[in-house]
N, CA, C and O atoms as a CHARMM CRD file, in Angstrom:
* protein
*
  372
    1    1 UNK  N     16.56900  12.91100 -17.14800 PROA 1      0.00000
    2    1 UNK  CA    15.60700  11.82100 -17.24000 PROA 1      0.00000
    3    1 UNK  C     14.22900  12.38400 -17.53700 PROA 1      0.00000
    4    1 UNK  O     13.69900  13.38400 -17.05400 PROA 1      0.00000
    5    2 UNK  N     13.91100  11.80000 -18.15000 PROA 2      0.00000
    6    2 UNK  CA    12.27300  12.58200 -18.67800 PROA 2      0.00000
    7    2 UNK  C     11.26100  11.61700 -17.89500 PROA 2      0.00000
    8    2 UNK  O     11.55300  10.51000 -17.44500 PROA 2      0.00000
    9    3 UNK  N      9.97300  12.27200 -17.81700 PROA 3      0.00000
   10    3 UNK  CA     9.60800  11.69100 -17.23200 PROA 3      0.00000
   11    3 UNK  C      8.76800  10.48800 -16.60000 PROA 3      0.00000
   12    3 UNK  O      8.39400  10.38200 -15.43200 PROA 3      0.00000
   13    4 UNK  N      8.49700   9.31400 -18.02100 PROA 4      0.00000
   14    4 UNK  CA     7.94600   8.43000 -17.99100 PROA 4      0.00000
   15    4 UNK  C      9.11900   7.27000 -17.63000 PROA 4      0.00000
   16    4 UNK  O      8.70800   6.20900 -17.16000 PROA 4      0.00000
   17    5 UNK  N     10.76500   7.47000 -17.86600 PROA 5      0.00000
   18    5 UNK  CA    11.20300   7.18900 -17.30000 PROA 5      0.00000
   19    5 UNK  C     11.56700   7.65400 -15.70800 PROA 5      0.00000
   20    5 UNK  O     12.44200   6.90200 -15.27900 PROA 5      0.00000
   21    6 UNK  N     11.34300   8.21100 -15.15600 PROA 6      0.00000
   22    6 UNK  CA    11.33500   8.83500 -13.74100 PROA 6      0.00000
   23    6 UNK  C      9.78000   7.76300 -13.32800 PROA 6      0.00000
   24    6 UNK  O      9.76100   7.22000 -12.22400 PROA 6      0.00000
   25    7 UNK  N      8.79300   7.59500 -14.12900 PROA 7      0.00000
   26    7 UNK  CA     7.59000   7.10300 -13.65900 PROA 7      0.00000
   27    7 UNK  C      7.86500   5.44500 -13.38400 PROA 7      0.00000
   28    7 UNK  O      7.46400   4.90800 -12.35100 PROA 7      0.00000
   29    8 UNK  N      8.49300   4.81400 -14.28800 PROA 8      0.00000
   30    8 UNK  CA     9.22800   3.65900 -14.82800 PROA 8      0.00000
   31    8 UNK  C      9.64700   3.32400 -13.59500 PROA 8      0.00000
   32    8 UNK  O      9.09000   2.51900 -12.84800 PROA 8      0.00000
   33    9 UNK  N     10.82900   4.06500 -13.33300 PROA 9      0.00000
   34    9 UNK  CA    11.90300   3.69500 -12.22900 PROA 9      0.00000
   35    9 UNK  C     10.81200   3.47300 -10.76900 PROA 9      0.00000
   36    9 UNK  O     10.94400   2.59300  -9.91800 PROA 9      0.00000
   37   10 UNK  N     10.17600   4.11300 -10.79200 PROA 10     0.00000
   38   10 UNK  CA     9.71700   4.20900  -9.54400 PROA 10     0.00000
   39   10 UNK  C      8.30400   2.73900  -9.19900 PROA 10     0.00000
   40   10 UNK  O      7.80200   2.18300  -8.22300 PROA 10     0.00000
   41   11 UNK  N      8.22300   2.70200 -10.34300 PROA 11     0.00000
   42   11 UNK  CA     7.70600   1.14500 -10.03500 PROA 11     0.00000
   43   11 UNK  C      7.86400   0.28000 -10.34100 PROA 11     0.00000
   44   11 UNK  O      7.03500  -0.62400 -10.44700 PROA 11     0.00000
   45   12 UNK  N      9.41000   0.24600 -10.68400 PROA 12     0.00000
   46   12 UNK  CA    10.30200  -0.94000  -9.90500 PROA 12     0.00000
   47   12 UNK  C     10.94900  -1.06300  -8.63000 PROA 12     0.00000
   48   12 UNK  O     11.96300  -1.75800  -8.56600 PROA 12     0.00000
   49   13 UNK  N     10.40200  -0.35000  -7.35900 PROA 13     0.00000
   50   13 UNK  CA    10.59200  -0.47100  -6.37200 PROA 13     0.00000
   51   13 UNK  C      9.70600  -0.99800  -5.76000 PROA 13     0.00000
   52   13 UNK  O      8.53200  -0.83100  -6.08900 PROA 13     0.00000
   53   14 UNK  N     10.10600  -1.84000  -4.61400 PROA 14     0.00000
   54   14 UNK  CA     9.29400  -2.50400  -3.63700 PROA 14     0.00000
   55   14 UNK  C      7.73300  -2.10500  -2.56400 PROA 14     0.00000
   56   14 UNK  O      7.90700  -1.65800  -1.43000 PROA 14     0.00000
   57   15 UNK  N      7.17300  -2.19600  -2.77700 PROA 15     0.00000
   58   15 UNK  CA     6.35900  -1.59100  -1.92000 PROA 15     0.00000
   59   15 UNK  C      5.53400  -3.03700  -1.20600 PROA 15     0.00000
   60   15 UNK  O      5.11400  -4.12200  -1.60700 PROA 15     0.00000
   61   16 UNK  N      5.62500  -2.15900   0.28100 PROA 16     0.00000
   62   16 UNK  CA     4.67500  -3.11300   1.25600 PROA 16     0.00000
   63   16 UNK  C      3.41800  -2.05700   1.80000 PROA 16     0.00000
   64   16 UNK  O      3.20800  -0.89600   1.44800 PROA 16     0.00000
   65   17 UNK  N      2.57000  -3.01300   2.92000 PROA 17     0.00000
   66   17 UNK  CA     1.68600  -2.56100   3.36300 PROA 17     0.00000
   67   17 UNK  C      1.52500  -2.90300   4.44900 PROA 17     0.00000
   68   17 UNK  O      1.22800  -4.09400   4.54800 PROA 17     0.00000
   69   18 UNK  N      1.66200  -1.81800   6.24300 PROA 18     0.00000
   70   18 UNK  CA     2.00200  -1.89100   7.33800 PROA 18     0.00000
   71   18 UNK  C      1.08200  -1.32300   8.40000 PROA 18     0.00000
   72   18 UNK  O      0.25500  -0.53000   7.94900 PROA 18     0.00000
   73   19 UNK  N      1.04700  -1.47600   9.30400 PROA 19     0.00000
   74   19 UNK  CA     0.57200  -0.50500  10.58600 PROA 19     0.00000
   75   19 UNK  C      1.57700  -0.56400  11.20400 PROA 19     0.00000
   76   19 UNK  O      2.48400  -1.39300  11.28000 PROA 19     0.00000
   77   20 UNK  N      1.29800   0.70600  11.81300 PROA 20     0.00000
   78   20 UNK  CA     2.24100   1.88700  12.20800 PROA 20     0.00000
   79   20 UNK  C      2.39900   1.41400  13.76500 PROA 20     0.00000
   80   20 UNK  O      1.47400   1.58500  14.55900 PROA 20     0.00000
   81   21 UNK  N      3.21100   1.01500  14.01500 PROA 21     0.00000
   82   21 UNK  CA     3.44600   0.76000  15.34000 PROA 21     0.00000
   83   21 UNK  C      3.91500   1.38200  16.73000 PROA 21     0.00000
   84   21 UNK  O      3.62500   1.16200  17.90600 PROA 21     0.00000
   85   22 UNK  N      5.03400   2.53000  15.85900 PROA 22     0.00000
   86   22 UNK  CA     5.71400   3.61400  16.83800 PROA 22     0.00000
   87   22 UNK  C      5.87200   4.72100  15.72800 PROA 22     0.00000
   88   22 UNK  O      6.25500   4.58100  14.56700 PROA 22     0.00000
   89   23 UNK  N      5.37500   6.14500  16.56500 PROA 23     0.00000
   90   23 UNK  CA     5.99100   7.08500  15.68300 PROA 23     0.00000
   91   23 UNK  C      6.94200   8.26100  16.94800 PROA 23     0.00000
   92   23 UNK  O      6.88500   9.48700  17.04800 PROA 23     0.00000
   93   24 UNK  N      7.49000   7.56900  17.48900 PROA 24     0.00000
   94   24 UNK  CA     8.02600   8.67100  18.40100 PROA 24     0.00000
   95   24 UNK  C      9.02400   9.02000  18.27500 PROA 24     0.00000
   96   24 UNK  O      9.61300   9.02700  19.35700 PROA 24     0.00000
   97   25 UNK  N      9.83500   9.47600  17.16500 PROA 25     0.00000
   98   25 UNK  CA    11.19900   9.43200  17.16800 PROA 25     0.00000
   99   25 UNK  C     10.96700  10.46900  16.00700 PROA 25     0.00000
  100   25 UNK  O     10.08900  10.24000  15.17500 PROA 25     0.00000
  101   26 UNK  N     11.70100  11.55100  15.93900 PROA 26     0.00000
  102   26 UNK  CA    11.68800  12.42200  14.52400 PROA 26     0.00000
  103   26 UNK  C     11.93300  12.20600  13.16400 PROA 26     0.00000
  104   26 UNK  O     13.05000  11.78400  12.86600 PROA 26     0.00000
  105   27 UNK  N     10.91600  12.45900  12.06500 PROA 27     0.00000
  106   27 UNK  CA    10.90600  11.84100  11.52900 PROA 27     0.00000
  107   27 UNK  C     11.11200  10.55000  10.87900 PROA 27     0.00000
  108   27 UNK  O     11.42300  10.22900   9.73200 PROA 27     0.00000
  109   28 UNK  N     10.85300   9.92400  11.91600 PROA 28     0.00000
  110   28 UNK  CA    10.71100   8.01400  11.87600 PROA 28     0.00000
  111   28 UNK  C      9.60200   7.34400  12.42500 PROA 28     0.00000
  112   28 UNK  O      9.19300   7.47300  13.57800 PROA 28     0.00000
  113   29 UNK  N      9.10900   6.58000  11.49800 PROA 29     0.00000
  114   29 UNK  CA     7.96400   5.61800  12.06700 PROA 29     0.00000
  115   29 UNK  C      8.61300   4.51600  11.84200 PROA 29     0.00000
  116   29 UNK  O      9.41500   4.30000  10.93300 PROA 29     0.00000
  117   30 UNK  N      8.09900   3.47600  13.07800 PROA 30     0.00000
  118   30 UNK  CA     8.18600   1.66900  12.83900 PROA 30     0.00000
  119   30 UNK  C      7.01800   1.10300  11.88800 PROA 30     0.00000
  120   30 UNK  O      5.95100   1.62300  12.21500 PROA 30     0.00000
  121   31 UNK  N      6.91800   0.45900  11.12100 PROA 31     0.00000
  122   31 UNK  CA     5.98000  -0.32100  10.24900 PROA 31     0.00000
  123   31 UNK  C      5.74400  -1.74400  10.69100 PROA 31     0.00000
  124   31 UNK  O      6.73500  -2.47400  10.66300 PROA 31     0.00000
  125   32 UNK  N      4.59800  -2.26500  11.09700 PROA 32     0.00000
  126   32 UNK  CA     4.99300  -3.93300  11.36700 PROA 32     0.00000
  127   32 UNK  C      3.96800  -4.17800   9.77900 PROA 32     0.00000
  128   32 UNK  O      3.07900  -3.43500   9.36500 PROA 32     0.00000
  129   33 UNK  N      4.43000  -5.33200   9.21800 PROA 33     0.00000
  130   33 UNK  CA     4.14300  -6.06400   8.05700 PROA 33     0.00000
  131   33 UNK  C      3.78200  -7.51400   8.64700 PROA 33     0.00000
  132   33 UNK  O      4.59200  -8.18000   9.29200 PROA 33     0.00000
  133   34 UNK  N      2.58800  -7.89000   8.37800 PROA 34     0.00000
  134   34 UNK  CA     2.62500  -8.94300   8.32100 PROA 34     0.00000
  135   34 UNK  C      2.40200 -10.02800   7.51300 PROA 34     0.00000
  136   34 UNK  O      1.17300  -9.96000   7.48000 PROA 34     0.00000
  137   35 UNK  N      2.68900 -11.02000   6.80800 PROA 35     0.00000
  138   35 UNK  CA     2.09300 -11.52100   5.71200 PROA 35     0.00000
  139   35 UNK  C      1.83200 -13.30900   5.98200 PROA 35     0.00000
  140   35 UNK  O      2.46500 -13.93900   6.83000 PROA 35     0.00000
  141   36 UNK  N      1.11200 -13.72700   5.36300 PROA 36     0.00000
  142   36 UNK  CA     1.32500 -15.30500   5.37300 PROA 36     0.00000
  143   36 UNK  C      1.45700 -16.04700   4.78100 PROA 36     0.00000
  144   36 UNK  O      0.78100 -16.22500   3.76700 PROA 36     0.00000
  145   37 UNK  N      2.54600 -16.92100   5.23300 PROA 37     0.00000
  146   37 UNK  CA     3.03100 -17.73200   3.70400 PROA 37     0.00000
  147   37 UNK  C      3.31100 -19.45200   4.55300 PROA 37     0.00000
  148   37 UNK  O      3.50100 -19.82000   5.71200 PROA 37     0.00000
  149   38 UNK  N      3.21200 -20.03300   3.39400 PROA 38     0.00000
  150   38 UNK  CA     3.12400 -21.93800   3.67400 PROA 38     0.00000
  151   38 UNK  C      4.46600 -22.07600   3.99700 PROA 38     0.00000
  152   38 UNK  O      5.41800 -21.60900   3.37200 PROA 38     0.00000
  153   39 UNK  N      4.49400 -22.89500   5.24000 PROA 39     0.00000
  154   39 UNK  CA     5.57000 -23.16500   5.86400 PROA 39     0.00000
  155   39 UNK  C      6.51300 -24.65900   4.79500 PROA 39     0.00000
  156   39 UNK  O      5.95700 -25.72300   4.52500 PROA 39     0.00000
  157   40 UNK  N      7.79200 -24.34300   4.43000 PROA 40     0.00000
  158   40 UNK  CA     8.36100 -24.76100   3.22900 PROA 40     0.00000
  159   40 UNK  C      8.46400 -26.64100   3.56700 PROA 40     0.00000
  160   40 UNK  O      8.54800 -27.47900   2.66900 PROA 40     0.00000
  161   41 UNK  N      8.42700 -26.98000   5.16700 PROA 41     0.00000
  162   41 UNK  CA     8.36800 -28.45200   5.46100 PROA 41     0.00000
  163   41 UNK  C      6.48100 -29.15100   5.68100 PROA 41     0.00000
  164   41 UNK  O      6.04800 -30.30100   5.60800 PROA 41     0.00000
  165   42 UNK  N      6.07900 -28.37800   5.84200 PROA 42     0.00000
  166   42 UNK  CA     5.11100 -29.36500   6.86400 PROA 42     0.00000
  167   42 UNK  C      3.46100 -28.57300   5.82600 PROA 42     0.00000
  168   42 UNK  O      2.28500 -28.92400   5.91500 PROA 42     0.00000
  169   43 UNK  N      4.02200 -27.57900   5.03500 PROA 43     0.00000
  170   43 UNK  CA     2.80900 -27.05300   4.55600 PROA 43     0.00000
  171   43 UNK  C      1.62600 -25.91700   5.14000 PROA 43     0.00000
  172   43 UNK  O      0.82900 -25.18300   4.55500 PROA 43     0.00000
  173   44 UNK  N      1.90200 -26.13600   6.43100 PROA 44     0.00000
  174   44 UNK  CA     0.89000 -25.48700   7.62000 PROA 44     0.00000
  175   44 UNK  C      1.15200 -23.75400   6.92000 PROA 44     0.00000
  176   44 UNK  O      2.28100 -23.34900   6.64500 PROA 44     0.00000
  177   45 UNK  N      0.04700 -23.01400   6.74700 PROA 45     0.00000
  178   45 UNK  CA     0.13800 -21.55400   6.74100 PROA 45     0.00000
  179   45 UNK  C      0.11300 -20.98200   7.90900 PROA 45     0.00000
  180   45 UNK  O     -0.87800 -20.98600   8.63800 PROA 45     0.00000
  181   46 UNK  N      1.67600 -20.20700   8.29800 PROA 46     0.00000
  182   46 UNK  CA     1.65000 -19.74100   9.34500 PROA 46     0.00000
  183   46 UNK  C      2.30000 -18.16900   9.27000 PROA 46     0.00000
  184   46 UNK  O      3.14300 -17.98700   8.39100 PROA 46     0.00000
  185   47 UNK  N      2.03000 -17.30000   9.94300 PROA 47     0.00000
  186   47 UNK  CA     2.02500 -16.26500   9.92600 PROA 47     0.00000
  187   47 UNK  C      3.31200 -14.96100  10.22900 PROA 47     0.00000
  188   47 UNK  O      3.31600 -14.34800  11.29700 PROA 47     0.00000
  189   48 UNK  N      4.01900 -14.77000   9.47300 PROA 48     0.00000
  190   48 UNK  CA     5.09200 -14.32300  10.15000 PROA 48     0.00000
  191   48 UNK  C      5.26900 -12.03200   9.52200 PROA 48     0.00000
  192   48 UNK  O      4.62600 -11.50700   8.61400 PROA 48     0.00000
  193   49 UNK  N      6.20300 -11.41000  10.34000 PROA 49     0.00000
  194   49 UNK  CA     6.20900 -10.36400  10.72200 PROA 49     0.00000
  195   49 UNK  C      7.20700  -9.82600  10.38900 PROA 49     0.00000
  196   49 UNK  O      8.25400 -10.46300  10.27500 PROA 49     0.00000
  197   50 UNK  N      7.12400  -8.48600  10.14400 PROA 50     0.00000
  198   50 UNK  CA     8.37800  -7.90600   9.78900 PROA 50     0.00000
  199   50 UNK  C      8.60600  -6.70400  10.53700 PROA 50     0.00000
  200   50 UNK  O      7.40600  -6.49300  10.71100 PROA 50     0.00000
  201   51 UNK  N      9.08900  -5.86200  11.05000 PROA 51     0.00000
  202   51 UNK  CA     9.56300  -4.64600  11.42800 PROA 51     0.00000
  203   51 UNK  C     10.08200  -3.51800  10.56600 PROA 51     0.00000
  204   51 UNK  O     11.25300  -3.80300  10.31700 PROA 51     0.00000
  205   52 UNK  N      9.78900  -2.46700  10.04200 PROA 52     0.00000
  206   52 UNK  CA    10.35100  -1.62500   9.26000 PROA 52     0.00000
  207   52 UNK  C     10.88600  -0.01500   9.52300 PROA 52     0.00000
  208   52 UNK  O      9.92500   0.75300   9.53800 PROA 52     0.00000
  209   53 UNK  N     11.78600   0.44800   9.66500 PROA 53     0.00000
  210   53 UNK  CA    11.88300   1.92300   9.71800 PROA 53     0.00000
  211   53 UNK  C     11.71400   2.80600   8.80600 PROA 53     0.00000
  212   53 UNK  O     12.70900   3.12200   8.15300 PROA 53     0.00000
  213   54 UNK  N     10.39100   3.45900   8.50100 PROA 54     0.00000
  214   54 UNK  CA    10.21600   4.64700   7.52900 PROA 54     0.00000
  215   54 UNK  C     10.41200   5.53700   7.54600 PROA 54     0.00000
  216   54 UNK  O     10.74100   5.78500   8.70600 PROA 54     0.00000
  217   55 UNK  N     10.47100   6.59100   6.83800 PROA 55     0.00000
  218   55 UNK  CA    10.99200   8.24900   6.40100 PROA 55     0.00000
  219   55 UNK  C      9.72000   8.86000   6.80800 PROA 55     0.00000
  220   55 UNK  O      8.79400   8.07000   6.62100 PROA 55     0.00000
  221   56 UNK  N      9.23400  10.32100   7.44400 PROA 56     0.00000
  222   56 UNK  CA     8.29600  10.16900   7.56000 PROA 56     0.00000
  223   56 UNK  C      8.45200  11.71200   7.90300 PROA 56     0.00000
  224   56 UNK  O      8.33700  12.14500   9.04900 PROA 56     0.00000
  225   57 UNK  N      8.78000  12.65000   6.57100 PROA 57     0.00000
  226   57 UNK  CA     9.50200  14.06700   6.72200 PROA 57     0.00000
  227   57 UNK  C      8.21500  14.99400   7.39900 PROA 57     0.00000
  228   57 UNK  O      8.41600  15.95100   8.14700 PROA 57     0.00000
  229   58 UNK  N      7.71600  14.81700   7.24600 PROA 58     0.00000
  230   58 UNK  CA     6.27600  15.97100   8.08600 PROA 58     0.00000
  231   58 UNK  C      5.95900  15.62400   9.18700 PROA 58     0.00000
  232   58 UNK  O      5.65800  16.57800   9.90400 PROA 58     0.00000
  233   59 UNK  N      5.85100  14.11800   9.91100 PROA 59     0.00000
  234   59 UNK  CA     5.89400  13.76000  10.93100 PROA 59     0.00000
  235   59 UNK  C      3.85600  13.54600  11.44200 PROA 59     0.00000
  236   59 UNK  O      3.33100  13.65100  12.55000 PROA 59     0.00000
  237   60 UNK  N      3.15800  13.19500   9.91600 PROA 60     0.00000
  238   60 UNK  CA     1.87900  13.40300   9.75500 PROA 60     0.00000
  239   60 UNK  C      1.43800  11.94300  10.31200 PROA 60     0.00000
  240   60 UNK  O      0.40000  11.79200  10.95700 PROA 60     0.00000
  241   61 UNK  N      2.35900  10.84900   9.98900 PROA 61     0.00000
  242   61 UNK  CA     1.42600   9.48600  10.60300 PROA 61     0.00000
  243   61 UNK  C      1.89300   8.92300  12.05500 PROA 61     0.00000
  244   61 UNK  O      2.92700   9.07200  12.70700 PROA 61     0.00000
  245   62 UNK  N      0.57500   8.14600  12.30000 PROA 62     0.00000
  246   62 UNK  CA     0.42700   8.54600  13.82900 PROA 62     0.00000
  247   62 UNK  C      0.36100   6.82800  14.41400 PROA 62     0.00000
  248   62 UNK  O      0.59000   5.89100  13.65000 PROA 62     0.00000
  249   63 UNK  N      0.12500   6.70200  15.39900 PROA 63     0.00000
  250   63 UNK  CA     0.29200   5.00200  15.80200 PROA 63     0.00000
  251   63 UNK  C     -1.09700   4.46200  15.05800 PROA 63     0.00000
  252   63 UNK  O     -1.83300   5.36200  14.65300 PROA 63     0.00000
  253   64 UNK  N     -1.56600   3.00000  14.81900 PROA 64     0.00000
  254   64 UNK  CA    -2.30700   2.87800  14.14300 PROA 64     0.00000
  255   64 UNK  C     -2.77000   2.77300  13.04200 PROA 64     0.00000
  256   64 UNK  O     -3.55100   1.96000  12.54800 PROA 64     0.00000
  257   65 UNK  N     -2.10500   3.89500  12.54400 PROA 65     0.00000
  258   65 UNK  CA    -2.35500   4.11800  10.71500 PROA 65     0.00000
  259   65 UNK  C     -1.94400   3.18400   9.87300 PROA 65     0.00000
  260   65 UNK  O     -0.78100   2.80600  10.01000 PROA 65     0.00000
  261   66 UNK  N     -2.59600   2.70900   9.03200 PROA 66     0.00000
  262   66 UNK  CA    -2.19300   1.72400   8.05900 PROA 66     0.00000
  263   66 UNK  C     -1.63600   2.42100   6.87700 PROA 66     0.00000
  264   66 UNK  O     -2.44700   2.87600   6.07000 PROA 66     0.00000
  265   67 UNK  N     -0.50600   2.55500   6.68100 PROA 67     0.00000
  266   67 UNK  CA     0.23300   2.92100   5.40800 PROA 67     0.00000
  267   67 UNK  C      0.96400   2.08200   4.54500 PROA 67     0.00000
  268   67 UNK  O      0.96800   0.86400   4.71900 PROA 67     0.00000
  269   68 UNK  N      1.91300   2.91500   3.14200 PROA 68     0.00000
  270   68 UNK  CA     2.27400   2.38200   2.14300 PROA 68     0.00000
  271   68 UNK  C      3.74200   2.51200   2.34900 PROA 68     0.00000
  272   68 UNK  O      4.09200   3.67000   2.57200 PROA 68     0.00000
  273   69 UNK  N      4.37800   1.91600   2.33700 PROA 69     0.00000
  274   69 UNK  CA     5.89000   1.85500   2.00100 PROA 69     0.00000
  275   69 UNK  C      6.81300   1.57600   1.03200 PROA 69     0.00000
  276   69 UNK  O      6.76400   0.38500   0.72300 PROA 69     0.00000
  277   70 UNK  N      7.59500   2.16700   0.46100 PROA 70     0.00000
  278   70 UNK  CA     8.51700   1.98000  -0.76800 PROA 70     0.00000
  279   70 UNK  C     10.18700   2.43000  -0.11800 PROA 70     0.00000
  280   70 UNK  O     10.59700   3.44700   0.44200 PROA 70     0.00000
  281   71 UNK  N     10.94000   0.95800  -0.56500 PROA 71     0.00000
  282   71 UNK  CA    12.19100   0.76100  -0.51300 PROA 71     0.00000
  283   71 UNK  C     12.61600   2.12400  -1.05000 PROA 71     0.00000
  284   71 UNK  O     11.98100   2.67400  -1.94900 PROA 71     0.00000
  285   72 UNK  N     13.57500   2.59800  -0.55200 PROA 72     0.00000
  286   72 UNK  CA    14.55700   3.85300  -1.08600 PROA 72     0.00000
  287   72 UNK  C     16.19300   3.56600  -0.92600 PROA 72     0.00000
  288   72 UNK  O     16.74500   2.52800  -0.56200 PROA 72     0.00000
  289   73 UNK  N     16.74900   4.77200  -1.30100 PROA 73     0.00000
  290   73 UNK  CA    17.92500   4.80100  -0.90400 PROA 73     0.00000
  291   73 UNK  C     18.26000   4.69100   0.54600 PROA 73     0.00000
  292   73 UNK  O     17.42500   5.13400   1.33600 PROA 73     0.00000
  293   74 UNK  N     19.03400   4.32100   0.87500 PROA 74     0.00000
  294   74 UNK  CA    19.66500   4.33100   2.48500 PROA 74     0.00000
  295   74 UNK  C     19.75600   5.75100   3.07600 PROA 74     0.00000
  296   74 UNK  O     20.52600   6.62000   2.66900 PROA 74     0.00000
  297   75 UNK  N     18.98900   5.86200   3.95700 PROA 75     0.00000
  298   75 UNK  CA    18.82600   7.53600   4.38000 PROA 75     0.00000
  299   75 UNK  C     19.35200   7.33500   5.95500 PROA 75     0.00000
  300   75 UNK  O     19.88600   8.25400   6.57700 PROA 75     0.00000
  301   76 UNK  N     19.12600   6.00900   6.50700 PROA 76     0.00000
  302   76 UNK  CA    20.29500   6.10600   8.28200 PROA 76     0.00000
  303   76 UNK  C     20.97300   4.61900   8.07800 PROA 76     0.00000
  304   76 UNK  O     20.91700   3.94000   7.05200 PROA 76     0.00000
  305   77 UNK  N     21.65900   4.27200   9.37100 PROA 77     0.00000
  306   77 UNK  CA    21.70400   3.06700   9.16300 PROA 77     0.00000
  307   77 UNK  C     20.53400   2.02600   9.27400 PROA 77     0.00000
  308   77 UNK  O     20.47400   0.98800   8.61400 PROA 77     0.00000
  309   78 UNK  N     19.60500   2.45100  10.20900 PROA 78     0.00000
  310   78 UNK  CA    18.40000   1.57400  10.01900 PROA 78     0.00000
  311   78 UNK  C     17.19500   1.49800   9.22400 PROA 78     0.00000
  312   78 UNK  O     16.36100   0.61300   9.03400 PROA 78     0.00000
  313   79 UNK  N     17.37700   2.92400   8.73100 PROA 79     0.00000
  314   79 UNK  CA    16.00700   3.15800   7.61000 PROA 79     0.00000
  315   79 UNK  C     16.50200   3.18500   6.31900 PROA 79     0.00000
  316   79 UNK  O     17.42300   3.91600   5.95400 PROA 79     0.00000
  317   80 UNK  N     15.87300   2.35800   5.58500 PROA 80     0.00000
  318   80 UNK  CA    15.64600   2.87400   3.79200 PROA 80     0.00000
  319   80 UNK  C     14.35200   2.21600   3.14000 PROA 80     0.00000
  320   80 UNK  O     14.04800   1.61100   2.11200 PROA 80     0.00000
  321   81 UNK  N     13.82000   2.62700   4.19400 PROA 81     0.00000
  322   81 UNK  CA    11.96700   2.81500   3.21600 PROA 81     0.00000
  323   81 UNK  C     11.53000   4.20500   3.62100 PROA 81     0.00000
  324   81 UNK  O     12.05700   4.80500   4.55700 PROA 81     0.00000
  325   82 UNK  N     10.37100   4.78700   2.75000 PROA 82     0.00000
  326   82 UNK  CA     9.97800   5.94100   2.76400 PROA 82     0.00000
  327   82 UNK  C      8.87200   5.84800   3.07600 PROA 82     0.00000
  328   82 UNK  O      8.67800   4.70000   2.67600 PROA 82     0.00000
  329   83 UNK  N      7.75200   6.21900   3.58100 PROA 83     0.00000
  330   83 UNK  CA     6.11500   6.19200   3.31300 PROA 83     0.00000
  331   83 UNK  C      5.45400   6.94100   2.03800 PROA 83     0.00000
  332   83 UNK  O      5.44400   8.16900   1.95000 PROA 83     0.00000
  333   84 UNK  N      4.95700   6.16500   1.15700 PROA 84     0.00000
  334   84 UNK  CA     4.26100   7.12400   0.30700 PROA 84     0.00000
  335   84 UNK  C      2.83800   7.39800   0.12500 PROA 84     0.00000
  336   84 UNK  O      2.42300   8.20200  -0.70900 PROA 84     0.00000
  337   85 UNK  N      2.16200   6.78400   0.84200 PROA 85     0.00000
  338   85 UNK  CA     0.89600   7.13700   0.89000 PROA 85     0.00000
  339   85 UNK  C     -0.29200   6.34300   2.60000 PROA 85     0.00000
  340   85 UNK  O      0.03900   5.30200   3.16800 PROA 85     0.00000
  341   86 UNK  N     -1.41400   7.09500   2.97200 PROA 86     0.00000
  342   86 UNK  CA    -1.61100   6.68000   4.02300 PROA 86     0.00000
  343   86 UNK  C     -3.09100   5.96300   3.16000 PROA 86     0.00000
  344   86 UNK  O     -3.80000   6.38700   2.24700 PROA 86     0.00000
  345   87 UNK  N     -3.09400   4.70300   3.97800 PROA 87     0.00000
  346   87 UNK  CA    -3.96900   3.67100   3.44900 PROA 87     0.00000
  347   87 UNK  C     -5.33400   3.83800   3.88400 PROA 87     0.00000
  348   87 UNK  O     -6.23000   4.26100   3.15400 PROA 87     0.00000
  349   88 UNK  N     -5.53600   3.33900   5.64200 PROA 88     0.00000
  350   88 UNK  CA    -6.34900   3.82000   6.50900 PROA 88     0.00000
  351   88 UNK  C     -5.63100   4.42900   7.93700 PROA 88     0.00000
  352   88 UNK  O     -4.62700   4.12500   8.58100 PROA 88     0.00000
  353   89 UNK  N     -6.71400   5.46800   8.07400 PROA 89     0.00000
  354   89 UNK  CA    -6.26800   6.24500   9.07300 PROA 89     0.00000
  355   89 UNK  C     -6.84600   5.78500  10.52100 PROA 89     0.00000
  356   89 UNK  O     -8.05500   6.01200  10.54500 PROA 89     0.00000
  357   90 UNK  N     -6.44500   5.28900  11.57400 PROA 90     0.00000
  358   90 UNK  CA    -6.42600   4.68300  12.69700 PROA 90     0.00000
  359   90 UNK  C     -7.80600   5.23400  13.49800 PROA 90     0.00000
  360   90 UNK  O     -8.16200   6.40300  13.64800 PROA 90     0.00000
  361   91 UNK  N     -8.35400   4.19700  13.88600 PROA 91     0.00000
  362   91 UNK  CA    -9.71400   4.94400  14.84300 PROA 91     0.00000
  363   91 UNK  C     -9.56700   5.17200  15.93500 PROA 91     0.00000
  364   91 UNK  O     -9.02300   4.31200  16.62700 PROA 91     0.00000
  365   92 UNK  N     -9.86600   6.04600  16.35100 PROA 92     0.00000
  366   92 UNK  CA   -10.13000   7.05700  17.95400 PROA 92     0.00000
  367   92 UNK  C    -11.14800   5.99000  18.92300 PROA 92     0.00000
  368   92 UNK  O    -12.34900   5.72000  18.95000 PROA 92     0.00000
  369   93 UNK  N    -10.21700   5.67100  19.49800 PROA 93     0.00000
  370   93 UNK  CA   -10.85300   4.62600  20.81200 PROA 93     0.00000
  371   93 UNK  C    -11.45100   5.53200  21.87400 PROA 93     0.00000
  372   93 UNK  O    -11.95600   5.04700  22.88600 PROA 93     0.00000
């Protein structure tokens, strides 16, 4: 594969945008997502959440951090997103 197709492929994958909720587990972080969308009966915008398990091979992001996520291959049974980039980095309370 050369590589503007290798560039191609890769953004046709999904990407969200999360804070980091748990990183205590080796190489795994939780992601919560939240987004808001119009409720399909009544119209009201209400707010709903997602949970995610990311790849997270260096073990560099930390609770807090707002990062990037992209769908991957199935790497456990609960994870197949990866982190690919850190968005904002969490402030020191």
């Amino acid at each position: 594969m050369s590589e503007a197709q290798t560039q191609a492929k890769a953004k046709n994958t999904r990407t969200l945008i999360g804070k980091v909720v748990s990183d205590k587990r080796a190489k795994t972080i939780t992601v919560l997502v939240e987004r808001r969308t119009k409720h399909e009966l009544y119209g009201k915008i209400v707010g709903k959440s997602s949970k995610y398990h990311a790849h997270d091979e260096k073990g560099e992001f930390k609770m807090g951090d707002v990062v990037e996520i992209a769908e991957s291959r199935p790497i456990s049974k609960t994870k197949s997103w990866v982190v690919t980039r850190l968005v904002q980095k969490a402030e020191i309370v």
